[in-house]
mmCIF entry with sequence, helices, sheets and N, C-alpha, C, O atoms, coordinates in Angstrom:
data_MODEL
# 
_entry.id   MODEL 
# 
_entity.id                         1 
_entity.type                       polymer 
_entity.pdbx_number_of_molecules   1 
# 
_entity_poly.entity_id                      1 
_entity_poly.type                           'polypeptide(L)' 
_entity_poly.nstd_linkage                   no 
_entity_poly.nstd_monomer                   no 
_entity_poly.pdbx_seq_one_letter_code       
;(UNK)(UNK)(UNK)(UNK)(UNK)(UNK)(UNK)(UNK)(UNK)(UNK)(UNK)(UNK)(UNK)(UNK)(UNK)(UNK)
(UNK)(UNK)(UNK)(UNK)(UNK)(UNK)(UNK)(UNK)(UNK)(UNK)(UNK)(UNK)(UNK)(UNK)(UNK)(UNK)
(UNK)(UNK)(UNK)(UNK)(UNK)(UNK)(UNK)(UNK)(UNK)(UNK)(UNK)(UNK)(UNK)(UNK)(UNK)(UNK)
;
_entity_poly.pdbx_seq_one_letter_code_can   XXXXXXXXXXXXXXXXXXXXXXXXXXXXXXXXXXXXXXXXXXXXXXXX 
_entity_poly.pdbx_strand_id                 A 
# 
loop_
_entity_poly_seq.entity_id 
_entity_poly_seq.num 
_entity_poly_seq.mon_id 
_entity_poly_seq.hetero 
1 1  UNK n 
1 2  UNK n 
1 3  UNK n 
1 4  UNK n 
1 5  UNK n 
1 6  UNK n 
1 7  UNK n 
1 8  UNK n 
1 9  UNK n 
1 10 UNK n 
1 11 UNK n 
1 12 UNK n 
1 13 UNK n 
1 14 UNK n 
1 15 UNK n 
1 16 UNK n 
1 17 UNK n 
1 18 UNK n 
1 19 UNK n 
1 20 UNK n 
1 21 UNK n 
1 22 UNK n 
1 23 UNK n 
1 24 UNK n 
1 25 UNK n 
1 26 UNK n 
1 27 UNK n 
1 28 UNK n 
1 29 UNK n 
1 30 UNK n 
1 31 UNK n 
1 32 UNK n 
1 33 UNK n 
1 34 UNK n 
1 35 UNK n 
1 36 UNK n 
1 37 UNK n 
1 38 UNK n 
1 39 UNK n 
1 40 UNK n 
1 41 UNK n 
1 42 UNK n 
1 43 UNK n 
1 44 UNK n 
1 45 UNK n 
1 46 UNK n 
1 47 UNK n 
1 48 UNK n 
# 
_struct_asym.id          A 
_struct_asym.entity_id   1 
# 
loop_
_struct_conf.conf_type_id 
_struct_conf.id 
_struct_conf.pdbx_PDB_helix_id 
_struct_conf.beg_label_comp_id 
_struct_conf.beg_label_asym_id 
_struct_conf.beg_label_seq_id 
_struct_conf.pdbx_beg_PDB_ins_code 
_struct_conf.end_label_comp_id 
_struct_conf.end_label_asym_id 
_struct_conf.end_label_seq_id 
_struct_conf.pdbx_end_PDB_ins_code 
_struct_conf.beg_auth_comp_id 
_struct_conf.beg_auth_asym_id 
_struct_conf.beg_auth_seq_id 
_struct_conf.end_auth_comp_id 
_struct_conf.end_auth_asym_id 
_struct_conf.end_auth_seq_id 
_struct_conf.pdbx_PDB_helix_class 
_struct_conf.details 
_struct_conf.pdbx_PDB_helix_length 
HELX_P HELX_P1 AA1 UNK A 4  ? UNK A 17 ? UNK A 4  UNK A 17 1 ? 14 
HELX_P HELX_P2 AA2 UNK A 20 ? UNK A 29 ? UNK A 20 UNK A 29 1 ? 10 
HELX_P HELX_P3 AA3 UNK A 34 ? UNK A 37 ? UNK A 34 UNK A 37 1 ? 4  
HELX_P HELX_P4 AA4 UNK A 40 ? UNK A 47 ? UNK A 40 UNK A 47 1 ? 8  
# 
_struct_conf_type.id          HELX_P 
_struct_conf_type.criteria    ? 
_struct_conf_type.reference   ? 
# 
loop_
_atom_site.group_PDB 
_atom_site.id 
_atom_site.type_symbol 
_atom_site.label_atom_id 
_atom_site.label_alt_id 
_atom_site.label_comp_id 
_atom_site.label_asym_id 
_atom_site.label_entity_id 
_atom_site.label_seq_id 
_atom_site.pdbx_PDB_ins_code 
_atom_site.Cartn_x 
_atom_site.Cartn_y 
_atom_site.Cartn_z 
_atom_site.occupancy 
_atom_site.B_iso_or_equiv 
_atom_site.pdbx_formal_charge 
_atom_site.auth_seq_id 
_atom_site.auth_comp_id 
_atom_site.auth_asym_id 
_atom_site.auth_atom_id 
_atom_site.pdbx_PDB_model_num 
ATOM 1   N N  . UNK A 1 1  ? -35.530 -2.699 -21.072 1.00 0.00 ? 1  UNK A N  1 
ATOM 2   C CA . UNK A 1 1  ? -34.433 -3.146 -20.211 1.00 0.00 ? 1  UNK A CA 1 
ATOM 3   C C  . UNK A 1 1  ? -34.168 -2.083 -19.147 1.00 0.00 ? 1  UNK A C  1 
ATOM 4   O O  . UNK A 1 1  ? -34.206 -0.870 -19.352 1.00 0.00 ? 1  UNK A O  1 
ATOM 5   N N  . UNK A 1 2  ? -33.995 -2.465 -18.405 1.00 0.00 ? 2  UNK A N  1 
ATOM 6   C CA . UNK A 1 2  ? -33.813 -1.676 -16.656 1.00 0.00 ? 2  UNK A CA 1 
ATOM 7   C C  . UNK A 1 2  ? -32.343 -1.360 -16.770 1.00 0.00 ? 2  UNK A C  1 
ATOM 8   O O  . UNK A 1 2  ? -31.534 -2.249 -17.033 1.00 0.00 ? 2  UNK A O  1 
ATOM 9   N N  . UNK A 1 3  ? -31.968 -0.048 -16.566 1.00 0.00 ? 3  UNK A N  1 
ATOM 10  C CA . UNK A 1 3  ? -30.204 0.603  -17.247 1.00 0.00 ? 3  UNK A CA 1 
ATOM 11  C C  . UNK A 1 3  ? -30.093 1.440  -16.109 1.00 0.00 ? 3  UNK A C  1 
ATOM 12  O O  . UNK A 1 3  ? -29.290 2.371  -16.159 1.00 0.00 ? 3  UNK A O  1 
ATOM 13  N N  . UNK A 1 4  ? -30.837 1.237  -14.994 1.00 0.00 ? 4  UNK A N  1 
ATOM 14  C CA . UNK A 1 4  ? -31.016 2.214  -13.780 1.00 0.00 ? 4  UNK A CA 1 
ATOM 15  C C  . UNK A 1 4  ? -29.529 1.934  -12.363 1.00 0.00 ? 4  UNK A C  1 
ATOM 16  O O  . UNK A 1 4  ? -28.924 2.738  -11.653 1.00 0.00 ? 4  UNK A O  1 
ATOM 17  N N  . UNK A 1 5  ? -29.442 0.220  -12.527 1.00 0.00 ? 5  UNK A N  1 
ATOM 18  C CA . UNK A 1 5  ? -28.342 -0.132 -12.013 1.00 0.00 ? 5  UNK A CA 1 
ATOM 19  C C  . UNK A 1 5  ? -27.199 -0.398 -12.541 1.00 0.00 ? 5  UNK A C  1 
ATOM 20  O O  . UNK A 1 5  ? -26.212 -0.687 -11.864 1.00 0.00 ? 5  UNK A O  1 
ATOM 21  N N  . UNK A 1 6  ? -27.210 -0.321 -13.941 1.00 0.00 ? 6  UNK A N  1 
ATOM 22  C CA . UNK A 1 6  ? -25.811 -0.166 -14.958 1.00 0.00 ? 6  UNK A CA 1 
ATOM 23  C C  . UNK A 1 6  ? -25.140 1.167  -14.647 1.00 0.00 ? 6  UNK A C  1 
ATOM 24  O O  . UNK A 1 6  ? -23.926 1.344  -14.539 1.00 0.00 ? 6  UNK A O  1 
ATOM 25  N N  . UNK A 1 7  ? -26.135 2.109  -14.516 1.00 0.00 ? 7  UNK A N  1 
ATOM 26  C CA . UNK A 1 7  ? -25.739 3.575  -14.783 1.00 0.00 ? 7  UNK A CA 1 
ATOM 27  C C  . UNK A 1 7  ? -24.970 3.968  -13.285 1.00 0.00 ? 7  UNK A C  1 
ATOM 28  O O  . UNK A 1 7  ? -23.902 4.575  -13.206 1.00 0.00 ? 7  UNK A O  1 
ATOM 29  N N  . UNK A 1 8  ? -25.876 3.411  -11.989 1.00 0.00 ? 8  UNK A N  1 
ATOM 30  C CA . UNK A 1 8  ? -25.654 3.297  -11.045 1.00 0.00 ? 8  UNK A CA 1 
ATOM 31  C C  . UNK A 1 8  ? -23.820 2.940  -10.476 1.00 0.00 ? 8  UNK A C  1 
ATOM 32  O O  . UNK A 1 8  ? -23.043 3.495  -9.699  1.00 0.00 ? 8  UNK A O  1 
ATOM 33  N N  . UNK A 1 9  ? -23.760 1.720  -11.373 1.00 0.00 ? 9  UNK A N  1 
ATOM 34  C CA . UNK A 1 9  ? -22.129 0.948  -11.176 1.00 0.00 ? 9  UNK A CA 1 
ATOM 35  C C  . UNK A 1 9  ? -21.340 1.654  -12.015 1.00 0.00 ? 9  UNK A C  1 
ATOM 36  O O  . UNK A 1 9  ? -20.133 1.478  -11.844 1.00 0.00 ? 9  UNK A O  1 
ATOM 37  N N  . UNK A 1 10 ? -21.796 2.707  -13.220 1.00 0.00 ? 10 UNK A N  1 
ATOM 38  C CA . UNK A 1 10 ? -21.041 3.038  -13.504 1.00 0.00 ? 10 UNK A CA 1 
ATOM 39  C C  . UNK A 1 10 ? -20.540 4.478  -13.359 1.00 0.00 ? 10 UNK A C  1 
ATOM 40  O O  . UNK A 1 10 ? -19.494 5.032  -13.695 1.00 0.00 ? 10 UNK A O  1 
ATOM 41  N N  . UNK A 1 11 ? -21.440 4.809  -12.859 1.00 0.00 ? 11 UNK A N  1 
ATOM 42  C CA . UNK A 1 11 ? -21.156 6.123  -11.795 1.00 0.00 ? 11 UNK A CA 1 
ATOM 43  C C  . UNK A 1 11 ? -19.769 5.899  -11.152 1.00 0.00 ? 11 UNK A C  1 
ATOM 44  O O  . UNK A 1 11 ? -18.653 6.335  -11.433 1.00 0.00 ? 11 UNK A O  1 
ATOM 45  N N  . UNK A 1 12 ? -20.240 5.043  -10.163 1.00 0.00 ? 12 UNK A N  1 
ATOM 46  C CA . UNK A 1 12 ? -19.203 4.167  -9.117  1.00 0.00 ? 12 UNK A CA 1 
ATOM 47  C C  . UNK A 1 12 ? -18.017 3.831  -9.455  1.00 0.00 ? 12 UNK A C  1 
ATOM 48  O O  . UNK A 1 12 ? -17.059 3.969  -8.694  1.00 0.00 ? 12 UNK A O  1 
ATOM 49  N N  . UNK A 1 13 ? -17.909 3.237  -10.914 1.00 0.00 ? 13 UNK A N  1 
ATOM 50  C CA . UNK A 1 13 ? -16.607 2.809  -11.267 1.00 0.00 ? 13 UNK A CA 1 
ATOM 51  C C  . UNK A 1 13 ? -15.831 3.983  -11.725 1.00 0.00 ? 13 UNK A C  1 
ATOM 52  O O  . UNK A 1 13 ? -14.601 4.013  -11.754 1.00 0.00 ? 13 UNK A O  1 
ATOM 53  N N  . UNK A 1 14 ? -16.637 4.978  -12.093 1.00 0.00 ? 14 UNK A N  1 
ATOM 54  C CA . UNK A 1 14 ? -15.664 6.259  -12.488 1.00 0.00 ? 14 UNK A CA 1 
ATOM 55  C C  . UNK A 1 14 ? -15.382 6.648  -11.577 1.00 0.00 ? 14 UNK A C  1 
ATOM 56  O O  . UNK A 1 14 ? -14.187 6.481  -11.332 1.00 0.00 ? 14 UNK A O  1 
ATOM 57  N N  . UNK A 1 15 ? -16.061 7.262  -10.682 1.00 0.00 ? 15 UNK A N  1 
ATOM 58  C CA . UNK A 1 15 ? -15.422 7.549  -9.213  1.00 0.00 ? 15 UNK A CA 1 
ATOM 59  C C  . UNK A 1 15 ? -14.303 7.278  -8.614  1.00 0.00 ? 15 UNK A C  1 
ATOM 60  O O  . UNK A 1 15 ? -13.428 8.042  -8.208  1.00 0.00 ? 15 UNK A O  1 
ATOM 61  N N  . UNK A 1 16 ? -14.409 5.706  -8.567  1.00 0.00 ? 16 UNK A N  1 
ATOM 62  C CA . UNK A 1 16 ? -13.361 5.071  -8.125  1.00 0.00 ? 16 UNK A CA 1 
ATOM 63  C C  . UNK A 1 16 ? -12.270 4.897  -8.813  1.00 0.00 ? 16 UNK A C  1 
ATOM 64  O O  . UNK A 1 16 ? -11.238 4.867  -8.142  1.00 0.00 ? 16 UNK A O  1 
ATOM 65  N N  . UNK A 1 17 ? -12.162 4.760  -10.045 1.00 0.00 ? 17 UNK A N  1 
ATOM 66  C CA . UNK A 1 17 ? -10.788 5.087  -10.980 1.00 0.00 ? 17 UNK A CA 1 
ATOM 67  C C  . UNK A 1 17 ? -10.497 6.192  -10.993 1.00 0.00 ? 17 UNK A C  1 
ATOM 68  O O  . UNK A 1 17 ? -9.354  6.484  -11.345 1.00 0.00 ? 17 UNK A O  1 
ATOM 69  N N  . UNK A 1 18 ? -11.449 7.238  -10.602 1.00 0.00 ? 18 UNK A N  1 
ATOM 70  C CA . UNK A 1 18 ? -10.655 8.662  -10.714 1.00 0.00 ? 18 UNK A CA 1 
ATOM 71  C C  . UNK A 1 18 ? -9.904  9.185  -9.457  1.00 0.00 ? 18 UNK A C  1 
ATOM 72  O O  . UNK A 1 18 ? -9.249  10.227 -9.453  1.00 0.00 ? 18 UNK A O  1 
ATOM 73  N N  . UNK A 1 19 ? -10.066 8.342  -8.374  1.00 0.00 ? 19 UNK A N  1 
ATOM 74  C CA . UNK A 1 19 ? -9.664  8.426  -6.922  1.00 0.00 ? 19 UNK A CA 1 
ATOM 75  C C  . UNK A 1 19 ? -8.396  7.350  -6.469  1.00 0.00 ? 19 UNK A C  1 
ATOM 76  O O  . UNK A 1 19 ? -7.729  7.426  -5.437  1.00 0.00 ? 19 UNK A O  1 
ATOM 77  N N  . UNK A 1 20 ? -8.272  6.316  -7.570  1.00 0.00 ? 20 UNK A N  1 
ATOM 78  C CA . UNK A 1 20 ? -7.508  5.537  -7.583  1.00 0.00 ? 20 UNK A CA 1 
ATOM 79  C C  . UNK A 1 20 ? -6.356  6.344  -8.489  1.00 0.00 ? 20 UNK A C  1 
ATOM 80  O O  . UNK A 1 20 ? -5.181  6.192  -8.151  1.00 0.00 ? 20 UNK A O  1 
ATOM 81  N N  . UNK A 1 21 ? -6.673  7.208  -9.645  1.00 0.00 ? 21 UNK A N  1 
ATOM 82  C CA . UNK A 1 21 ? -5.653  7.237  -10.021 1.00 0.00 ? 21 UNK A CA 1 
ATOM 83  C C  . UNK A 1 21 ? -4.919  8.399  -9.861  1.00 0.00 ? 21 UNK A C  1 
ATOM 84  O O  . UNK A 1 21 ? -3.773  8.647  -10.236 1.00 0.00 ? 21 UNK A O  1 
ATOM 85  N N  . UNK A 1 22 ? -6.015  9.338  -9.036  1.00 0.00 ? 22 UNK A N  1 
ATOM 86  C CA . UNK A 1 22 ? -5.533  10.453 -8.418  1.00 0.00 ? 22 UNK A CA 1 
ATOM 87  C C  . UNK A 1 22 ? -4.749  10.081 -7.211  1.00 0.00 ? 22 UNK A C  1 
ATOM 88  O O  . UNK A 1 22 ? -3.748  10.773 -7.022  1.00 0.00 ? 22 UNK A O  1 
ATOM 89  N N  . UNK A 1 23 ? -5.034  8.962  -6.198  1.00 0.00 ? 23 UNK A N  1 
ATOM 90  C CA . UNK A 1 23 ? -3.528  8.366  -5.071  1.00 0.00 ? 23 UNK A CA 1 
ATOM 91  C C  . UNK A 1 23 ? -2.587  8.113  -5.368  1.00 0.00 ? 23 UNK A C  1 
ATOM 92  O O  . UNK A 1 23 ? -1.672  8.370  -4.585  1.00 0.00 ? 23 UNK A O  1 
ATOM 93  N N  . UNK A 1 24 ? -2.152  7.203  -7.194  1.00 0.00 ? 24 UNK A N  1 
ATOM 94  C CA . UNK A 1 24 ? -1.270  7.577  -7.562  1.00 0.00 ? 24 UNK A CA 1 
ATOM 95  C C  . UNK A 1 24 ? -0.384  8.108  -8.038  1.00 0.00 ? 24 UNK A C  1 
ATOM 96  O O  . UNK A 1 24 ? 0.802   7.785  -8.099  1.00 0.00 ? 24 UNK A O  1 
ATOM 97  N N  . UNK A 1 25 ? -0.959  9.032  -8.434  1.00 0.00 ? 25 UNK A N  1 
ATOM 98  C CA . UNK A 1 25 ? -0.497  10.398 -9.302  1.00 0.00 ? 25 UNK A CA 1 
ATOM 99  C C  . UNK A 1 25 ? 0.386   10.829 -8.127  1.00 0.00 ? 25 UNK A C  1 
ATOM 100 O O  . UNK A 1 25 ? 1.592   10.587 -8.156  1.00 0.00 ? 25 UNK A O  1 
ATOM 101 N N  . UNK A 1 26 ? -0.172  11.452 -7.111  1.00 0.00 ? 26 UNK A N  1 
ATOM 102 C CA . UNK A 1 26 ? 0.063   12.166 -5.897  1.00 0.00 ? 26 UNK A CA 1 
ATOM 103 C C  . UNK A 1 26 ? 1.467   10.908 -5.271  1.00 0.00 ? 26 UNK A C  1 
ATOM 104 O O  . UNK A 1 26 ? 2.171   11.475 -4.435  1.00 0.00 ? 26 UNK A O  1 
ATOM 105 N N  . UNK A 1 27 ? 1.747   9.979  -5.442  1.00 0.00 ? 27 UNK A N  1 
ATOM 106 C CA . UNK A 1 27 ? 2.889   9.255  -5.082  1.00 0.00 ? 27 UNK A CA 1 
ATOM 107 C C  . UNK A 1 27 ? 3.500   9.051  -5.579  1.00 0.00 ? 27 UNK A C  1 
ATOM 108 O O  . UNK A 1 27 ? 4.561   8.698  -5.065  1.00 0.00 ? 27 UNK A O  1 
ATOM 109 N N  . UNK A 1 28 ? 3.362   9.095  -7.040  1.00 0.00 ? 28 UNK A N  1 
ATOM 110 C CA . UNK A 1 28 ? 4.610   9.739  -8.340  1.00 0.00 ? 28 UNK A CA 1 
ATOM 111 C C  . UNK A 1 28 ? 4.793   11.642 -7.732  1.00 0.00 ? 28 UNK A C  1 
ATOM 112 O O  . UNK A 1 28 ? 5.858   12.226 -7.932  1.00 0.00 ? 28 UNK A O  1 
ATOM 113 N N  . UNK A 1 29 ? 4.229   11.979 -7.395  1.00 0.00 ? 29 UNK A N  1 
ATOM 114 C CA . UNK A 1 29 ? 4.801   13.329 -7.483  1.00 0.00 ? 29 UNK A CA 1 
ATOM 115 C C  . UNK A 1 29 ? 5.464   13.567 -6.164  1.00 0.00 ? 29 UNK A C  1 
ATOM 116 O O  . UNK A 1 29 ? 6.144   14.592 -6.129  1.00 0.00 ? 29 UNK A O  1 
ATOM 117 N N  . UNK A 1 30 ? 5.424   12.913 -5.165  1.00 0.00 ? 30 UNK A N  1 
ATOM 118 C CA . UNK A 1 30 ? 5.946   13.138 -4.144  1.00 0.00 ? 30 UNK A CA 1 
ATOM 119 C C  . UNK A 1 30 ? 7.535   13.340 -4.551  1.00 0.00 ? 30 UNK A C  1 
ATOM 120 O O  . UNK A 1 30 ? 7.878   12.575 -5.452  1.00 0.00 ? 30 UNK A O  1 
ATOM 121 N N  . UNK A 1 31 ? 8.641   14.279 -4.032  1.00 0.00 ? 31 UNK A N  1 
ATOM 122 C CA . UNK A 1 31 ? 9.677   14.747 -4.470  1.00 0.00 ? 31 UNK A CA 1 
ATOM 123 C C  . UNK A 1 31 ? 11.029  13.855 -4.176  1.00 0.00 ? 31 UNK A C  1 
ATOM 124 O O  . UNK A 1 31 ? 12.165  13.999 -4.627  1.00 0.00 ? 31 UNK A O  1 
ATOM 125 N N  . UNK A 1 32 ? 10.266  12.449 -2.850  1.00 0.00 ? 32 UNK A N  1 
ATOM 126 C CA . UNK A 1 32 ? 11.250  11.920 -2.446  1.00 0.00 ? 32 UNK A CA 1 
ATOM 127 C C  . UNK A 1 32 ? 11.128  10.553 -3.477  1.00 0.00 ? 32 UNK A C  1 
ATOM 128 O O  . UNK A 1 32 ? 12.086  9.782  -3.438  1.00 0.00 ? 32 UNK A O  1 
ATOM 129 N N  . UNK A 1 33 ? 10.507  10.370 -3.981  1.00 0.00 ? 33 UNK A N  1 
ATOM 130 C CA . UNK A 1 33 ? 9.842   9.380  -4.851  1.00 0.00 ? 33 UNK A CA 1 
ATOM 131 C C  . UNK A 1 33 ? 11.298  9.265  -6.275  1.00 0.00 ? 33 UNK A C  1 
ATOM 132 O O  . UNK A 1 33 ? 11.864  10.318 -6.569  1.00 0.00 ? 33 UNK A O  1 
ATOM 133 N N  . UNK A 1 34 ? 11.651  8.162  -6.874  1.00 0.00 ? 34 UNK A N  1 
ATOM 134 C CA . UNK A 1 34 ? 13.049  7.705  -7.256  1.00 0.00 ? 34 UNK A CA 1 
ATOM 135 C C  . UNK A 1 34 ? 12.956  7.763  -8.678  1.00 0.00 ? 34 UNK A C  1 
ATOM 136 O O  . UNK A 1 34 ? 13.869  7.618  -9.491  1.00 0.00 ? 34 UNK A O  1 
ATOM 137 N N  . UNK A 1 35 ? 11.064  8.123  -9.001  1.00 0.00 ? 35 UNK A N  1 
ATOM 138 C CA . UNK A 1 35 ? 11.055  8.559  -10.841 1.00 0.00 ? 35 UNK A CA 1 
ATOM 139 C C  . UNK A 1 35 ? 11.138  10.020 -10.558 1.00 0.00 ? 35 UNK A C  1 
ATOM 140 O O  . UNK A 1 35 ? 10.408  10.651 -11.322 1.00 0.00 ? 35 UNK A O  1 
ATOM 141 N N  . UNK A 1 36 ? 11.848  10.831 -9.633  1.00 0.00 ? 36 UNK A N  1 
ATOM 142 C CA . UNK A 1 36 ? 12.065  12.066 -9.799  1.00 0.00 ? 36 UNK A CA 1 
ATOM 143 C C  . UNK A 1 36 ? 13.487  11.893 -10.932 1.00 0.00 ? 36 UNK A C  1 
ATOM 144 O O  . UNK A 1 36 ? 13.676  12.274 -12.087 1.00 0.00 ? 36 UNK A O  1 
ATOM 145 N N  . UNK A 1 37 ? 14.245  11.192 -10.023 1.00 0.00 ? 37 UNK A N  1 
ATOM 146 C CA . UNK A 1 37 ? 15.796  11.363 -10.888 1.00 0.00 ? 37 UNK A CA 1 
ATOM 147 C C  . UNK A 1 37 ? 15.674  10.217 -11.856 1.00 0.00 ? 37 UNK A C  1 
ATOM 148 O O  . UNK A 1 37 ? 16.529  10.292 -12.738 1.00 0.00 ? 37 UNK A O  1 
ATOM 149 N N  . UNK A 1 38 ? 14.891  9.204  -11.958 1.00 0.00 ? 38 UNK A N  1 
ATOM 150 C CA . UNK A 1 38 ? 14.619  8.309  -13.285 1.00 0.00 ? 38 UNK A CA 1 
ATOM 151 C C  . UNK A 1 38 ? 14.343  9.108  -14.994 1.00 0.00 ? 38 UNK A C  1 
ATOM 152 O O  . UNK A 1 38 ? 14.994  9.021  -16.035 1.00 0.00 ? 38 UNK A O  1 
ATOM 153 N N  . UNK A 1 39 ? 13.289  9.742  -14.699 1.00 0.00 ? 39 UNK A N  1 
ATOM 154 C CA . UNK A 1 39 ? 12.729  10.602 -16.003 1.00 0.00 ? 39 UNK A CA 1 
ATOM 155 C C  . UNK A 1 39 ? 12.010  11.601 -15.098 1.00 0.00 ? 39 UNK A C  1 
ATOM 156 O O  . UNK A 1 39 ? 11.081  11.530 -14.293 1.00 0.00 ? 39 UNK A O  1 
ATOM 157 N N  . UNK A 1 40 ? 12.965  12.739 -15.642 1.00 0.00 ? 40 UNK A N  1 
ATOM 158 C CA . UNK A 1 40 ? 12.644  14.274 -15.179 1.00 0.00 ? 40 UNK A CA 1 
ATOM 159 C C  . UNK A 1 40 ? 11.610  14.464 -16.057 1.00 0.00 ? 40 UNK A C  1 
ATOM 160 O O  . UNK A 1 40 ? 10.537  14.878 -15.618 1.00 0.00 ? 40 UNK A O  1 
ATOM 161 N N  . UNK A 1 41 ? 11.771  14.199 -17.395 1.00 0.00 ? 41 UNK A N  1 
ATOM 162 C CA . UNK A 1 41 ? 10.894  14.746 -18.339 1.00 0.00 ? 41 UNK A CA 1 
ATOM 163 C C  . UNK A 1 41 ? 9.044   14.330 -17.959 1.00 0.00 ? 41 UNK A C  1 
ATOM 164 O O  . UNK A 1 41 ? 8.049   15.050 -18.047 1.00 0.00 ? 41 UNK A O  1 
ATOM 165 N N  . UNK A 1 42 ? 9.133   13.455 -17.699 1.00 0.00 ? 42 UNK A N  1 
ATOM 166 C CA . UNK A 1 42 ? 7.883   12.418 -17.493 1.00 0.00 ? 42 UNK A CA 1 
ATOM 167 C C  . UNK A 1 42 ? 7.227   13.407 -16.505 1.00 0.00 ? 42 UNK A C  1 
ATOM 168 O O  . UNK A 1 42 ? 6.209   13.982 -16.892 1.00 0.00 ? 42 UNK A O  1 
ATOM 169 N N  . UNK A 1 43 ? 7.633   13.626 -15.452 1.00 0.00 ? 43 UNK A N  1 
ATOM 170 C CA . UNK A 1 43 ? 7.284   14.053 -14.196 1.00 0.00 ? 43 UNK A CA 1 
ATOM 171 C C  . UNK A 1 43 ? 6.691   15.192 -14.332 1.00 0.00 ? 43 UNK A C  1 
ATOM 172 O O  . UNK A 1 43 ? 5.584   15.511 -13.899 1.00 0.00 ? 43 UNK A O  1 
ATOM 173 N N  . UNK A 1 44 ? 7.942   16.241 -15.354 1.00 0.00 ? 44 UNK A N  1 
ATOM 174 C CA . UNK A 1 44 ? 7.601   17.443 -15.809 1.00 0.00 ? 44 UNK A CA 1 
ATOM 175 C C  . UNK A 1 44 ? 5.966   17.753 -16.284 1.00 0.00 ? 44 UNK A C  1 
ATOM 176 O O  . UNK A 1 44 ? 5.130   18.646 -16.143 1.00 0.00 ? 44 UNK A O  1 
ATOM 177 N N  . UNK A 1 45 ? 6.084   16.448 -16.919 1.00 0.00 ? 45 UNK A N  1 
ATOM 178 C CA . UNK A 1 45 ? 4.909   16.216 -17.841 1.00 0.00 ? 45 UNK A CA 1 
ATOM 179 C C  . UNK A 1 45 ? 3.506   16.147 -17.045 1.00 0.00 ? 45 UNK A C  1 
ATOM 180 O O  . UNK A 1 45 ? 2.490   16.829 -17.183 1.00 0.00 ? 45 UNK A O  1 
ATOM 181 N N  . UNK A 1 46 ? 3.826   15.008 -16.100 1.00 0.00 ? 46 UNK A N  1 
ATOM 182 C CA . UNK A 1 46 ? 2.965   15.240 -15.242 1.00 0.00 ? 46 UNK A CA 1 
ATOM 183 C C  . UNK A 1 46 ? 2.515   16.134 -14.218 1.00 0.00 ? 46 UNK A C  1 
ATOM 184 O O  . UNK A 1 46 ? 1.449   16.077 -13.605 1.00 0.00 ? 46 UNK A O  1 
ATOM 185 N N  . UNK A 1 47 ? 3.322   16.858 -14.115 1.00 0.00 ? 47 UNK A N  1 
ATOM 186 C CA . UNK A 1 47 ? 3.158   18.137 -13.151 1.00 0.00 ? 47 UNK A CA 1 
ATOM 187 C C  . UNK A 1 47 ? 2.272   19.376 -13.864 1.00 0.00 ? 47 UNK A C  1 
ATOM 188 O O  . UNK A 1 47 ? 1.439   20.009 -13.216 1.00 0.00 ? 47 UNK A O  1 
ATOM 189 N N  . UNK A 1 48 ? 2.611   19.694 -15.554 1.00 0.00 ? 48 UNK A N  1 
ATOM 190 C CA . UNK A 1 48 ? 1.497   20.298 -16.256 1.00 0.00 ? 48 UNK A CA 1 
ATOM 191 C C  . UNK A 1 48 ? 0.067   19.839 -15.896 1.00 0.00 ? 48 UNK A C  1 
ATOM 192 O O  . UNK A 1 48 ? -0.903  20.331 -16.472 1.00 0.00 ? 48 UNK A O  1 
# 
């Protein structure tokens, strides 16, 4: 079986979830953003 274009898409899909979830990370952390004063703790968390 040919795993040359599986491996290929799944390159790709990690990539892209890791870039997707790094834009939102970065817009939860923005300071003007309203889960600052929602859950401090969370944020905290995410800021480690």
């Amino acid at each position: 079986m040919e795993t040359a274009k599986l491996k290929k898409f799944a390159q790709f899909a990690c990539l892209s979830l890791i870039d997707q979830v790094s834009s939102e990370l970065n817009l939860v952390l923005v300071e003007s953003n309203t889960a600052w004063r929602e859950d401090v703790k969370a944020i905290a968390e995410l800021e480690k």
